[in-house]
Backbone bond lengths (Angstrom), bond angles and torsions (degrees), N, CA, C in turn:
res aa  C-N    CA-C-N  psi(-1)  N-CA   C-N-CA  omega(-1)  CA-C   N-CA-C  phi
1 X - - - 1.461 - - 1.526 109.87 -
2 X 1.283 109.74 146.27 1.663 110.61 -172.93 1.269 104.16 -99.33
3 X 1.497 119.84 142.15 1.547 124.77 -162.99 1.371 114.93 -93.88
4 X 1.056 101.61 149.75 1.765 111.30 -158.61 1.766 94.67 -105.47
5 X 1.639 110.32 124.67 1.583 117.98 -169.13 1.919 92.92 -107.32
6 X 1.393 91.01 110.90 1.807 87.76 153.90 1.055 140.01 -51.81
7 X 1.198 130.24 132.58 1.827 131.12 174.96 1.384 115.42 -81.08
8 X 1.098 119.26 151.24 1.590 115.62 -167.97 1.578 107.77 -65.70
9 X 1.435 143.36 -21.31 1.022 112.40 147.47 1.537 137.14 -65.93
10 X 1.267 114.44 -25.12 1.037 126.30 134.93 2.167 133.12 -9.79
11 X 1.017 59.89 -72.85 2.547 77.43 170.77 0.955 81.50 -74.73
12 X 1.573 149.77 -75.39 1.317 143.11 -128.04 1.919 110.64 -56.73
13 X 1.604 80.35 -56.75 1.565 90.27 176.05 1.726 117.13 -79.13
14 X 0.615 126.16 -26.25 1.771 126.55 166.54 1.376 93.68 -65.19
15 X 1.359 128.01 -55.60 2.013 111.34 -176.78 1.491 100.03 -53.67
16 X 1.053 131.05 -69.93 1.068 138.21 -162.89 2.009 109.85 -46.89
17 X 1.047 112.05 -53.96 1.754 124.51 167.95 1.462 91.22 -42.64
18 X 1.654 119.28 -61.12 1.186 103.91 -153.79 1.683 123.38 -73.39
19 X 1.855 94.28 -3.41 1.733 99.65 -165.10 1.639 83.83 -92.64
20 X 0.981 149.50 -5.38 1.574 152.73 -137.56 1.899 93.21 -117.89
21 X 1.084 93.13 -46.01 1.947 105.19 -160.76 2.043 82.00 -96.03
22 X 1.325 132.68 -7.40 1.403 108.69 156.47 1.374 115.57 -100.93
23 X 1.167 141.04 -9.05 1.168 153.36 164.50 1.513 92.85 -79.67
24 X 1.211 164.19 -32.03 1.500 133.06 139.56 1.290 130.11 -46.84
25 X 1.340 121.08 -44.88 1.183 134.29 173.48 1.481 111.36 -63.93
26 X 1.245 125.96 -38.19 1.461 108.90 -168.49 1.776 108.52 -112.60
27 X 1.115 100.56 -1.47 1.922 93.00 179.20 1.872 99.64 -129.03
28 X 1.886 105.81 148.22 0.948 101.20 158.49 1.484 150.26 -70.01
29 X 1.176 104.14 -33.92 1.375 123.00 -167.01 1.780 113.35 -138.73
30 X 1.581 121.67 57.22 1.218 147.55 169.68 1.575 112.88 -64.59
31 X 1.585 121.81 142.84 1.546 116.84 -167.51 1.570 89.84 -138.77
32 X 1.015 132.23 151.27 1.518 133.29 154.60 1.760 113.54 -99.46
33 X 1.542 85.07 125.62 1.569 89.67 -166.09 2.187 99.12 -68.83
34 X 1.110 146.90 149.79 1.064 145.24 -146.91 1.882 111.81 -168.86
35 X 0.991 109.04 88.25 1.442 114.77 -173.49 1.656 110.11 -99.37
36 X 1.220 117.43 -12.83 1.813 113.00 -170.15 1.592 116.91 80.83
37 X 1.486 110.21 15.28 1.425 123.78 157.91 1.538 129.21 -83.96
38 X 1.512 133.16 153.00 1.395 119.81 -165.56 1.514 91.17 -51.80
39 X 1.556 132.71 -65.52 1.311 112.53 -131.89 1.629 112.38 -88.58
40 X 1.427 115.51 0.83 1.571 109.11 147.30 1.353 101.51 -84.01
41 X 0.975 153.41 -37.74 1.710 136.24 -175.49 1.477 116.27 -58.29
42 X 1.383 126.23 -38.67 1.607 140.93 129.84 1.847 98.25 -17.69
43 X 1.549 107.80 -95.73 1.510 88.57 171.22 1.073 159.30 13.51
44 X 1.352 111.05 -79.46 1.217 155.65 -169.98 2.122 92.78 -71.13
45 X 1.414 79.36 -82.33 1.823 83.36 176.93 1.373 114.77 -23.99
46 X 1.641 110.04 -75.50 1.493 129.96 150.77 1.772 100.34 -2.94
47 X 1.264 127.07 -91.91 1.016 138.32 170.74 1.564 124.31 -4.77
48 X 1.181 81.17 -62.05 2.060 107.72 -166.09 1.737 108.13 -58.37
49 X 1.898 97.06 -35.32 1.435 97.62 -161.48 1.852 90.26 -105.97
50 X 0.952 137.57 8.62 1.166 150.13 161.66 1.915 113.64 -80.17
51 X 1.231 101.13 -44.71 1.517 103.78 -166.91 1.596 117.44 -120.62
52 X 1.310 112.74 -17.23 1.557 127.79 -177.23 1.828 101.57 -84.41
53 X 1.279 113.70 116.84 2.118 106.82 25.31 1.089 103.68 -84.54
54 X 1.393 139.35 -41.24 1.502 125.95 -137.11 1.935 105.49 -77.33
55 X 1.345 104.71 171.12 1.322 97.47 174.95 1.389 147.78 -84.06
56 X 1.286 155.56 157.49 1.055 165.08 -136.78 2.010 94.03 -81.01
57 X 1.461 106.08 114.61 1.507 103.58 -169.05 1.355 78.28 -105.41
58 X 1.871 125.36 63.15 1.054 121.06 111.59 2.175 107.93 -164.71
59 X 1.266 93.42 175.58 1.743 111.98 166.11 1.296 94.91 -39.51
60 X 2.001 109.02 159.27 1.071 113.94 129.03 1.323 109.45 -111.53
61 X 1.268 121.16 152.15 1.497 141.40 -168.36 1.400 118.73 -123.92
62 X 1.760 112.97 123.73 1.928 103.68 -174.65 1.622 81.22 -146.19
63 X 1.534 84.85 111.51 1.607 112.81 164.36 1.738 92.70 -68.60
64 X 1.396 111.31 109.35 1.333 106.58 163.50 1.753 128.73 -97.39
65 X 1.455 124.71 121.16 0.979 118.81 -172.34 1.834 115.73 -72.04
66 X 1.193 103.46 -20.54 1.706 105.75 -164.87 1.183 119.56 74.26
67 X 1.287 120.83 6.50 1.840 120.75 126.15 1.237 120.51 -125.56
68 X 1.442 84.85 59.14 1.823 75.73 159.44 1.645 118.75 -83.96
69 X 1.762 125.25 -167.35 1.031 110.03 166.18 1.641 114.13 -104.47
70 X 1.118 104.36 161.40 2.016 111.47 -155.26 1.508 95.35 -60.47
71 X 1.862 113.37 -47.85 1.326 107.08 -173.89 1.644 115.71 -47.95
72 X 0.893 119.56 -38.69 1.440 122.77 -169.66 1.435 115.32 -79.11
73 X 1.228 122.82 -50.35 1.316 117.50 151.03 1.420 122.14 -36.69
74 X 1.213 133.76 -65.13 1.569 141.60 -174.35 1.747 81.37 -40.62
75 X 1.598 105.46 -79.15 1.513 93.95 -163.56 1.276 151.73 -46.38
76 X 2.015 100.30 -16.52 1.576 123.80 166.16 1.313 88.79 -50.10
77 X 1.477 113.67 -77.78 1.492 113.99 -140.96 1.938 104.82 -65.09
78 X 1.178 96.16 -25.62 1.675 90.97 -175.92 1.558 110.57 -65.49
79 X 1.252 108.07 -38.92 1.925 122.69 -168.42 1.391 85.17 -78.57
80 X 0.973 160.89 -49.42 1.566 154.26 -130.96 2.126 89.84 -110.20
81 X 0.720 134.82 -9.41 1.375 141.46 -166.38 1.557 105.35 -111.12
82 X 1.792 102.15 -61.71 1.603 96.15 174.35 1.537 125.61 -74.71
83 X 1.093 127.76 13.87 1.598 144.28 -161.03 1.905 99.84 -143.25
84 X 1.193 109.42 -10.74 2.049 115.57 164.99 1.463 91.50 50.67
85 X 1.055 123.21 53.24 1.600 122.60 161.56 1.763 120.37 -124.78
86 X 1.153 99.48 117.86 2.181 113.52 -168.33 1.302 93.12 -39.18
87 X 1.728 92.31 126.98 1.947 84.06 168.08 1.979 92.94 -110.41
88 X 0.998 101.81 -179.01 1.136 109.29 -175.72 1.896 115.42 -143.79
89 X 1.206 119.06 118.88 1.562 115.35 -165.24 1.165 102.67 -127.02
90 X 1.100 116.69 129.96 1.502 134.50 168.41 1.481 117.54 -120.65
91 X 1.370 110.57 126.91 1.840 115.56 176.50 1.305 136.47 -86.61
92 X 1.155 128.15 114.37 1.323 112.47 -177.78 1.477 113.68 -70.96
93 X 1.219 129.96 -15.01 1.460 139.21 155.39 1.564 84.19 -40.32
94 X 1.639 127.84 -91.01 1.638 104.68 -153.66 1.277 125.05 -61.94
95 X 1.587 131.79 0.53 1.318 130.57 -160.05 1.631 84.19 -99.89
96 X 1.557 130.87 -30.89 1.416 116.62 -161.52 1.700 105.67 -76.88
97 X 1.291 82.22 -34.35 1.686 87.66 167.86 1.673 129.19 -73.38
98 X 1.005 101.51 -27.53 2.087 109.06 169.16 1.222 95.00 -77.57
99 X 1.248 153.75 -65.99 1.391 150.89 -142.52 1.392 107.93 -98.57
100 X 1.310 107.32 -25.72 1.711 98.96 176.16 1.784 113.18 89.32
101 X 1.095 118.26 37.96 1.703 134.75 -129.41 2.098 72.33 -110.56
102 X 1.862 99.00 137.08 1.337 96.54 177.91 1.827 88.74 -102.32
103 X 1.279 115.86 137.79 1.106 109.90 -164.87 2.026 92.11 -101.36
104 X 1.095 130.14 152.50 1.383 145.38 -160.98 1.811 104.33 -74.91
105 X 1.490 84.83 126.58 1.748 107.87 -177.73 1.390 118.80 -74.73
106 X 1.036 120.72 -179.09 1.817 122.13 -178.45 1.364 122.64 89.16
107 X 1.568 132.43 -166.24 1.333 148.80 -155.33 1.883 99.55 -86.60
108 X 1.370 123.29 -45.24 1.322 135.46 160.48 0.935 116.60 -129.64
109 X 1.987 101.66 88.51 1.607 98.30 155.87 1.588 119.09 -82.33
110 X 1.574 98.39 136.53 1.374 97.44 -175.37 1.822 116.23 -119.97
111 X 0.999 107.59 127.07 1.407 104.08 -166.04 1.715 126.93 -78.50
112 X 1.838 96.68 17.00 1.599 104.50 171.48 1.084 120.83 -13.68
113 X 1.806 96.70 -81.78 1.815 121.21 -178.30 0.816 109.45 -52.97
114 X 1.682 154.83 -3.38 1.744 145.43 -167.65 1.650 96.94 -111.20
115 X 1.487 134.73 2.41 1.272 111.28 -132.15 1.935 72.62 -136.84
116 X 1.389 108.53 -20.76 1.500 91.87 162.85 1.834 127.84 -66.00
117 X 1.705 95.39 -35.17 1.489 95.71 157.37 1.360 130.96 -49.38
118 X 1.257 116.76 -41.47 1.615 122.87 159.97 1.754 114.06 -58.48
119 X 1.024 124.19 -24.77 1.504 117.74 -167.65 1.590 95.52 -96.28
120 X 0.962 95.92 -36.14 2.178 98.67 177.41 1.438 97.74 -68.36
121 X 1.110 138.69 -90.82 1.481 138.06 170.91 1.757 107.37 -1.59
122 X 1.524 125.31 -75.11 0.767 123.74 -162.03 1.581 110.10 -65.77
123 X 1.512 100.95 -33.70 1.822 91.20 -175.92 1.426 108.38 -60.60
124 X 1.655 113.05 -15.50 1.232 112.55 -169.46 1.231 108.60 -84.33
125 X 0.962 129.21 -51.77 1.615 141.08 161.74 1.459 106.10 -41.66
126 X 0.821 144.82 -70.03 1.601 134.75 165.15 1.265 139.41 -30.10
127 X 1.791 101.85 -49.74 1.463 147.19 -158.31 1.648 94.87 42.81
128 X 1.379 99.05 53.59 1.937 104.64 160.77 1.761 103.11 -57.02
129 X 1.236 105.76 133.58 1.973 113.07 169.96 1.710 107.59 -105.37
130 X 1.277 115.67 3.45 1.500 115.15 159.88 1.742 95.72 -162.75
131 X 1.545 69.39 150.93 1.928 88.66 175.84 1.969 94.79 -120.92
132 X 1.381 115.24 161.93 1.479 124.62 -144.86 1.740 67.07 -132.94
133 X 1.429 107.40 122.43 1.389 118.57 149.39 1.409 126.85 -128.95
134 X 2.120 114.90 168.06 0.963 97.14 -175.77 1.736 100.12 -115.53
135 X 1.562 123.08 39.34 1.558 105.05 171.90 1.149 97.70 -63.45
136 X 1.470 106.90 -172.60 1.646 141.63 -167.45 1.690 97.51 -157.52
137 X 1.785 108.37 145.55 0.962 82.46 -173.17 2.105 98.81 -107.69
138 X 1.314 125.48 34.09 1.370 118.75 138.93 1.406 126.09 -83.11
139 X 1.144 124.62 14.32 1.491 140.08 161.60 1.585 110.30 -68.26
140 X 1.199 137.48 -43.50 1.486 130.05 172.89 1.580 97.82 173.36
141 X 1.439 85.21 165.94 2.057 94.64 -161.87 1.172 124.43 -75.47
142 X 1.610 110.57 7.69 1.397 114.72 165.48 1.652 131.87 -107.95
143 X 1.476 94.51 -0.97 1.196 121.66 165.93 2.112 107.12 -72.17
144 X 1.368 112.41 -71.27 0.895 143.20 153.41 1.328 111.17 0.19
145 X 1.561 117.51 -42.41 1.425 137.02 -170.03 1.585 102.39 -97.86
146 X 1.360 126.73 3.02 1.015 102.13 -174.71 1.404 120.62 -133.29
147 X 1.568 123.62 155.26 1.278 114.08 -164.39 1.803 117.32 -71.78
148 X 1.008 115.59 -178.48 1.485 125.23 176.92 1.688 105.59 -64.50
149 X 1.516 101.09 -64.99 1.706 107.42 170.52 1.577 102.29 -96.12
150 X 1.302 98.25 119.76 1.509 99.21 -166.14 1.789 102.28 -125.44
151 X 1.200 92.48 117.18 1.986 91.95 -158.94 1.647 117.20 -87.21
152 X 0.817 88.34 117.12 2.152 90.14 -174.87 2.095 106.69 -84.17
153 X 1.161 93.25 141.24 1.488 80.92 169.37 1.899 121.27 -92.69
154 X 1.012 111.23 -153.71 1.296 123.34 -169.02 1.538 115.04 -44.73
155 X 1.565 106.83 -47.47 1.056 110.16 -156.86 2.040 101.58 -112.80
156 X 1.386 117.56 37.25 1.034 134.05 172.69 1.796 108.31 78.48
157 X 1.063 112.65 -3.83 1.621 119.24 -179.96 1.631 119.79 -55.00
158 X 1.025 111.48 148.57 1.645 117.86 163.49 1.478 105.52 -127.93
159 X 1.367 103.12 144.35 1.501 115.02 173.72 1.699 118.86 -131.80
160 X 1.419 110.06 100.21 1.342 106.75 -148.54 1.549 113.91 -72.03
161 X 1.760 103.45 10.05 1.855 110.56 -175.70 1.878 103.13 -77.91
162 X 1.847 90.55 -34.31 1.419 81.42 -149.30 2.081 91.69 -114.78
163 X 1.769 109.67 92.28 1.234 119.16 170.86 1.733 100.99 -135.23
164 X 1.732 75.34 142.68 1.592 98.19 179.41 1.360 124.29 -52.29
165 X 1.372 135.82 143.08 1.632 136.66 163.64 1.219 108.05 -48.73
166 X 1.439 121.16 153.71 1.597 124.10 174.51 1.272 92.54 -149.31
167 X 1.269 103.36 88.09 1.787 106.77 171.73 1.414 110.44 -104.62
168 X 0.898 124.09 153.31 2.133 148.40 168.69 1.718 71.90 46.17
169 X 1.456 134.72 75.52 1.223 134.36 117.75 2.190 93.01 75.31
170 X 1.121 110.18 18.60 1.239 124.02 160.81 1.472 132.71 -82.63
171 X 1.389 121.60 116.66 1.257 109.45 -144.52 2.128 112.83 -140.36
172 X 1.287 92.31 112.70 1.557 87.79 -153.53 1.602 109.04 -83.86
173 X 1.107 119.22 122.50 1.879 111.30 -177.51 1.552 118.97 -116.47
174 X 2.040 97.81 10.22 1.677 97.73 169.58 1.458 112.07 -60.66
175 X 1.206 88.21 131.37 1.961 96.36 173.74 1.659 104.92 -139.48
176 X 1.273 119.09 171.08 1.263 125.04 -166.46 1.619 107.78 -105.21
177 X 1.508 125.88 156.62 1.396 111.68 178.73 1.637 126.24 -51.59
178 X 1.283 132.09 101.01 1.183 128.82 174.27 1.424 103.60 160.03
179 X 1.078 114.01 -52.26 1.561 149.39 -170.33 1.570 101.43 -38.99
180 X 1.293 96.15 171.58 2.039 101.49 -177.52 1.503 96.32 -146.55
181 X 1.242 129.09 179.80 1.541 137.55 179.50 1.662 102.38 -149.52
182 X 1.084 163.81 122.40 1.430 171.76 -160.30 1.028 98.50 -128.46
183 X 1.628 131.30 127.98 1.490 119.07 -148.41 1.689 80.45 -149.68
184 X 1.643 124.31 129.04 1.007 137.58 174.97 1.479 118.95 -115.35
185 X 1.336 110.96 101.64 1.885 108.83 -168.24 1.446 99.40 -89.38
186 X 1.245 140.62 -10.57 1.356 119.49 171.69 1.578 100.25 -122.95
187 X 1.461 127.67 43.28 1.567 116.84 167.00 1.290 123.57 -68.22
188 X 1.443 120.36 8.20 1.768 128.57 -175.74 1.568 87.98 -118.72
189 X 1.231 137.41 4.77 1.752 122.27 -173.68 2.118 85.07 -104.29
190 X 1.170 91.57 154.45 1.780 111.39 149.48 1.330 126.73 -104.09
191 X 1.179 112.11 -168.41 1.573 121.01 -173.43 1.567 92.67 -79.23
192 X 1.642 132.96 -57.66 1.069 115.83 -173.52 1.678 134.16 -55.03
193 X 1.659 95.05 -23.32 1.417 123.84 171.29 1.237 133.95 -39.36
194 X 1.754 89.17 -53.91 1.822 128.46 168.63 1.145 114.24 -58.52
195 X 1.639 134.46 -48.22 0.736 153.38 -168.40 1.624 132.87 -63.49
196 X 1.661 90.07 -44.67 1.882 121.58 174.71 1.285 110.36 -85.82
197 X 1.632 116.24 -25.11 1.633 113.17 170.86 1.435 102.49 -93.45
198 X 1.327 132.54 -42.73 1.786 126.36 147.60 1.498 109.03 4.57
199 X 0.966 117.65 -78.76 1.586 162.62 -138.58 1.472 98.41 -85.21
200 X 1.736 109.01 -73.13 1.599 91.29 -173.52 1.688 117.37 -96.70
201 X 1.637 97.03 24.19 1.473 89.62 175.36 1.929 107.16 -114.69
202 X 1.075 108.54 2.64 1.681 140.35 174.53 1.962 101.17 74.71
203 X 1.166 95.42 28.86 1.914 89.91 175.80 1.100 128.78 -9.81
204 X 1.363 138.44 130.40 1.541 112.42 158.09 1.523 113.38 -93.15
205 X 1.724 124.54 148.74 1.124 116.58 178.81 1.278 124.77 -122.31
206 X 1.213 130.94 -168.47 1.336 109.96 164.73 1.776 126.68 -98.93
207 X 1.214 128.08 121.62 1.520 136.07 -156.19 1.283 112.67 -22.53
208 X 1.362 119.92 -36.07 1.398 134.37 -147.78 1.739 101.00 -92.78
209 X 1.328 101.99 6.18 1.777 97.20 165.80 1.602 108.76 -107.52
210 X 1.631 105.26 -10.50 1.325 105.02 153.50 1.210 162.68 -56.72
211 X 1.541 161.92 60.59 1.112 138.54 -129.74 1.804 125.16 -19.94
212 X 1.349 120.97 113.85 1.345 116.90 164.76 1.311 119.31 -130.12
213 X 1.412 127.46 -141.18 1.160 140.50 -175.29 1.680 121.02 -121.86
214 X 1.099 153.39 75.14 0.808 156.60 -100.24 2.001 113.34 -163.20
215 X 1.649 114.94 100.45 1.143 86.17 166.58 1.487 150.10 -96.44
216 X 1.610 121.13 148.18 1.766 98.19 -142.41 1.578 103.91 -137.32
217 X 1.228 124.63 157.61 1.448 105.39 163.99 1.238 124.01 -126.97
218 X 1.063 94.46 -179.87 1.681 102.33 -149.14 1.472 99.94 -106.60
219 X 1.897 112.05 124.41 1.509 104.66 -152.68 1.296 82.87 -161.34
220 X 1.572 112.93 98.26 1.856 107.39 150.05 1.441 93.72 98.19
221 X 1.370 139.02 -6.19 1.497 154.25 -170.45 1.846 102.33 77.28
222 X 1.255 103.82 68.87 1.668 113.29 -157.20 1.472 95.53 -160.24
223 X 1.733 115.48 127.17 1.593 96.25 178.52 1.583 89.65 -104.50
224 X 1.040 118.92 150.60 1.416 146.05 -160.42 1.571 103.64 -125.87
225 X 1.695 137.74 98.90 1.281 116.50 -177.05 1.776 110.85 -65.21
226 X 1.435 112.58 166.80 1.687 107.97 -178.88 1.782 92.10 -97.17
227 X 0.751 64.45 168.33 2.377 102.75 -164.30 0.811 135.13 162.48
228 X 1.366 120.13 151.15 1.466 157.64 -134.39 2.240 92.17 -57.85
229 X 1.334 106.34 -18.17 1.382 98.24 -176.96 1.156 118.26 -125.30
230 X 1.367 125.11 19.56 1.533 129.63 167.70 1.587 107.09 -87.85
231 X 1.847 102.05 176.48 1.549 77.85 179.85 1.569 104.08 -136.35
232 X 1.644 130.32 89.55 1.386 150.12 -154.45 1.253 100.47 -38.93
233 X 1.289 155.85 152.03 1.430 148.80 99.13 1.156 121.95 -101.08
234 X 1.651 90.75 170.07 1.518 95.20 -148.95 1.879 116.81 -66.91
235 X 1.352 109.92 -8.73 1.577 119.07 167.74 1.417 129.88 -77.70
236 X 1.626 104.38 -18.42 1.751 107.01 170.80 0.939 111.31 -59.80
237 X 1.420 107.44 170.53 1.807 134.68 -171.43 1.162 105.38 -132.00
238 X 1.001 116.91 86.51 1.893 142.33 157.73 1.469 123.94 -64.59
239 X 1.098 134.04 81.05 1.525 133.60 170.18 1.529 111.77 -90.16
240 X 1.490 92.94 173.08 1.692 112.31 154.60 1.188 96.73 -87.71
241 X 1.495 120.65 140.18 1.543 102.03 138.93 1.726 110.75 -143.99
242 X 1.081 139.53 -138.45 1.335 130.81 -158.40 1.808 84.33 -149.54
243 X 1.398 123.28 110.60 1.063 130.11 -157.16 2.066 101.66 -159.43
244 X 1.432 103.37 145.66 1.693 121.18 154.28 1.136 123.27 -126.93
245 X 1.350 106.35 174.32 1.545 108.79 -166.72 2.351 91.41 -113.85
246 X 1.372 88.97 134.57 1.512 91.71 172.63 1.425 103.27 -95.89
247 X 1.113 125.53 -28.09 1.819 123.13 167.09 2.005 104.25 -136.72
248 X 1.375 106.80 171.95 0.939 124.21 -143.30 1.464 103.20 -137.60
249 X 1.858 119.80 92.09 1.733 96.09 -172.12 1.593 93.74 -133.70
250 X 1.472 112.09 -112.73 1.181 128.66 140.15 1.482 160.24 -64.86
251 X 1.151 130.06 105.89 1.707 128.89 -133.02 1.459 101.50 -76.30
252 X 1.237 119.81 -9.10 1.461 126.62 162.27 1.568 119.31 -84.01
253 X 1.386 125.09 -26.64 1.341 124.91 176.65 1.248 99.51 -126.90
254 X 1.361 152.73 43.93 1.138 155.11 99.58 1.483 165.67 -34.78
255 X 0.944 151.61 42.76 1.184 142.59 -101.35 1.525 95.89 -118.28
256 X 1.429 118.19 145.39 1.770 118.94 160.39 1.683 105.77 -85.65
257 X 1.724 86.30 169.15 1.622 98.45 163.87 1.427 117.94 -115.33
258 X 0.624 106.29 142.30 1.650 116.29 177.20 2.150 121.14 -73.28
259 X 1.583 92.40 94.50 1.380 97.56 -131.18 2.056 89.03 -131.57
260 X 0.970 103.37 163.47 1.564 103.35 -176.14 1.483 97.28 -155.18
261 X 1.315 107.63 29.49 1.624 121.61 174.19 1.980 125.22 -90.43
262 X 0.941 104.70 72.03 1.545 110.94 -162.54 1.492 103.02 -92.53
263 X 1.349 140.27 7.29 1.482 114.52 156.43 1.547 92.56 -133.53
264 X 1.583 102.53 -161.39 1.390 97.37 -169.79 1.303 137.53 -103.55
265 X 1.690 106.13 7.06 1.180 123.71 159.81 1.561 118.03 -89.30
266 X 1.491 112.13 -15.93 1.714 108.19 155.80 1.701 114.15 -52.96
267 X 1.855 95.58 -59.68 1.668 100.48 -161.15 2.145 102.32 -56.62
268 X 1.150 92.88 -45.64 1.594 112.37 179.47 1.834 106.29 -39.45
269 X 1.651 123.25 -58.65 1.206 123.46 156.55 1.513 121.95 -44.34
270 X 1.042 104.85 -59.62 1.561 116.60 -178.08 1.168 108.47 -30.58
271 X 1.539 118.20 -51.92 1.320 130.12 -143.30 1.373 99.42 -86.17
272 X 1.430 111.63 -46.60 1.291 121.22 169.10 1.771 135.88 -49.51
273 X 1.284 100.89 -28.20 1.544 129.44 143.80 1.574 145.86 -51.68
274 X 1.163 97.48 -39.37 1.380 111.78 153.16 1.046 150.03 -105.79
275 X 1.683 135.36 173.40 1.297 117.33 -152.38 1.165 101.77 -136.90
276 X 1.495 119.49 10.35 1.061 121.54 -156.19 1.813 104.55 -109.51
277 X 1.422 140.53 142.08 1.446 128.70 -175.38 1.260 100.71 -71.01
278 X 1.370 116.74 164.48 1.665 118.04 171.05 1.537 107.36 -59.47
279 X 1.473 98.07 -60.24 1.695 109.59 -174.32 1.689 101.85 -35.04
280 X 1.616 108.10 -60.14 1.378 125.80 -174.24 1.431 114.68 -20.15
281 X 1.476 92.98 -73.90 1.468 104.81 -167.73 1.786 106.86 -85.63
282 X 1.855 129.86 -8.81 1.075 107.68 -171.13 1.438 116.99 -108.75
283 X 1.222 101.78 -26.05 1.504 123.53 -168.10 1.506 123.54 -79.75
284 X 1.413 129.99 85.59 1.063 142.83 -138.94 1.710 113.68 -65.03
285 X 2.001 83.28 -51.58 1.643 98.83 167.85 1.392 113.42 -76.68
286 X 0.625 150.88 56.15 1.616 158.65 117.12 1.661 110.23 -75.18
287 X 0.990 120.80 -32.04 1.500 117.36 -159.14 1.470 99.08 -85.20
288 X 1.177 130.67 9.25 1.089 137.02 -153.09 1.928 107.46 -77.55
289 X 1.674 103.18 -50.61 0.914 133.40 177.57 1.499 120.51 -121.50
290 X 1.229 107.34 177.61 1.644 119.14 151.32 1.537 127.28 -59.01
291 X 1.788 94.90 -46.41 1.039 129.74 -126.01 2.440 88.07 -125.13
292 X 0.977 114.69 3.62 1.452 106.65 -141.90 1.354 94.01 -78.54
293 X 1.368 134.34 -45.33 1.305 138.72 -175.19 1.809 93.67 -47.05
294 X 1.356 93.18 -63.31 1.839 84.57 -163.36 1.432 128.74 -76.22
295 X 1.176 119.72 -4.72 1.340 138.74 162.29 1.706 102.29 -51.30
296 X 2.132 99.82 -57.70 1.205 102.24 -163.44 1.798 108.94 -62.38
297 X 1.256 106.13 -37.37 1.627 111.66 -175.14 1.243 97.36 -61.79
298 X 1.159 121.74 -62.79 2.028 129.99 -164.65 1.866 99.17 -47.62
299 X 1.143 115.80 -8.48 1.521 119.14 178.38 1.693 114.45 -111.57
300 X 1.151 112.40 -9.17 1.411 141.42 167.01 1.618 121.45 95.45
301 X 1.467 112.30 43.58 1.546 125.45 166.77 1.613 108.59 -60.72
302 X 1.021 112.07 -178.15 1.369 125.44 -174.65 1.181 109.61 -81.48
């Protein structure tokens, strides 16, 4: 018989099955974190062909900030409904209010940093021993640094000196009582990666990574859509313009592109065109620092 050679989406998704089917095997009580963005919807898929028929031996989980964008929400709850798998939502609206949390001042406050308090709470409330994510580590250089099973201690921390070896796809998830594990099944895929398995696996997504119409402003050379939580003056520059979103977070630290890419061999070119990371060019709070991504993890963000 003549031997059949995998294509790199191909490996991609078999690593990924295989980091999914050890995270059953080695933890009790595992959640997939799940926001209604492509690269948990990737996930999720991931998931389906990992565990189907049987069911998902875990939650899905969406730390909600209360700006998110509507499209993405609609699609949590729709994907989590047509696939009969528990979602689970938690607000950072109620945690700012239990804790007394001053939530961040200015033109885009964005409630990133408040929303790890929500993800600690809930692991606690659960006592989840891994959370299922979808970074990558060509998303930014602190991602980059980190392992697949990436072990937090007690108090939700990461310390990017002290991570385990992961050799020949070996993968260690002993942890001690308190402890957490953050488990990334596609941290070896990219955005273009996402995109080509998108594509030949027929994904559904949510519209709003599509080219539309959108009104946005123009902030820092960054279009920023307007909403209910920015704060207008009378000198901004507010247009229409015809714009998508390459990632999907917070509508305050978010930004579209200015894009006329409406199926998925547009966005797929596009992507291929530029040089710029999604995070790079979209993600507002990043720019904050050098250092801002890993500050946020070293405090126990996602």
């Amino acid at each position: 018989m003549g031997s059949y050679k995998l294509d790199y989406l191909d490996q991609l998704e078999s690593e990924a099955i295989h980091i999914f089917r050890e995270v059953a095997g080695q933890f009790e009580r595992p959640a997939l974190l799940f926001s209604g963005g492509k690269d948990s919807i990737v996930l999720v898929h991931l998931a389906l062909k990992a565990f189907r028929p049987g069911k998902f031996p875990f939650p899905l989980v969406h730390i909600d900030t209360g700006h998110n964008f509507q499209e993405a929400l609609d699609f949590r709850d729709y994907l989590a409904h047509k696939i009969g798998e528990r979602l689970i939502v938690r607000n950072v609206e109620d945690t700012i209010k239990a804790k007394g949390l001053t939530e961040q001042k200015g033109k885009l406050p964005s409630r990133n940093g408040l929303q790890t308090y929500t993800l600690l709470d809930t692991i606690e409330e659960f006592d989840f021993d891994a959370c299922i994510g979808g970074a990558r580590r060509d998303e930014e250089k602190a991602r980059a640094k980190e392992r697949i099973f990436s072990v937090r201690d007690e108090f939700g921390s990461w310390d990017p000196k002290l991570q385990r070896p992961e050799l020949w796809n070996t993968y260690n998830g002993k942890i001690s009582k308190g402890e957490n594990v953050r488990v990334f099944p596609i941290s070896n895929w990219t955005e273009l990666d996402i995109w080509n398995y998108i594509r030949r696996e027929n994904i559904e997504l949510p519209s709003i990574y599509f080219a539309h119409e959108r009104e946005v402003l123009e902030f820092d050379g960054r279009l920023v859509a307007t909403n209910q939580f920015i704060q207008l003056h009378d000198n901004d520059v507010v247009t229409r313009k015809t714009v998508r979103y390459r990632t999907v977070g917070d509508m305050t630290c978010t930004a579209a592109v200015e894009s006329s890419a409406s199926t998925l061999d547009d966005i797929i070119n596009e992507i291929i065109a530029t040089n710029t990371s999604e995070r790079g060019q979209t993600r507002i709070d990043d720019r904050v620092s050098e250092a801002a991504m890993e500050d946020r993890k070293k405090n126990g963000y996602f």
